[in-house]
C-alpha positions, 0 to 999 in steps of 0.5 A: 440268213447267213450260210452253214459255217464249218467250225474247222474254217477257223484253224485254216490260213487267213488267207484261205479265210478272206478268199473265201468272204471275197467268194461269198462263200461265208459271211462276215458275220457268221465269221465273227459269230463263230470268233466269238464262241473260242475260248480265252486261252490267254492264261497260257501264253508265256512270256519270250524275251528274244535278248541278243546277249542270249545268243 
């Protein structure tokens, strides 16, 4: 049975995140279960076009 995962984990740094799977502290899968349950908030990207004639 996989540890008690803190929600506000999945705003902190990746690297936060991968010591802590290195430490054991959360599992993999729990990690994944959690990515899992996010919204997909992909119809709120806009589009950058970085042209250097814009400069």
């Amino acid at each position: 049975m996989g540890k008690k995962v803190n929600v506000e984990l999945l705003s902190t740094d990746r690297r936060i995140i991968s010591r802590k799977l290195l430490a054991g502290e959360i599992y993999e899968k729990d990690l994944h279960g959690l990515l899992k349950k996010l919204p997909d908030v992909s119809d709120n990207a806009e589009e950058v076009n970085l042209d250097d004639s814009e400069k």
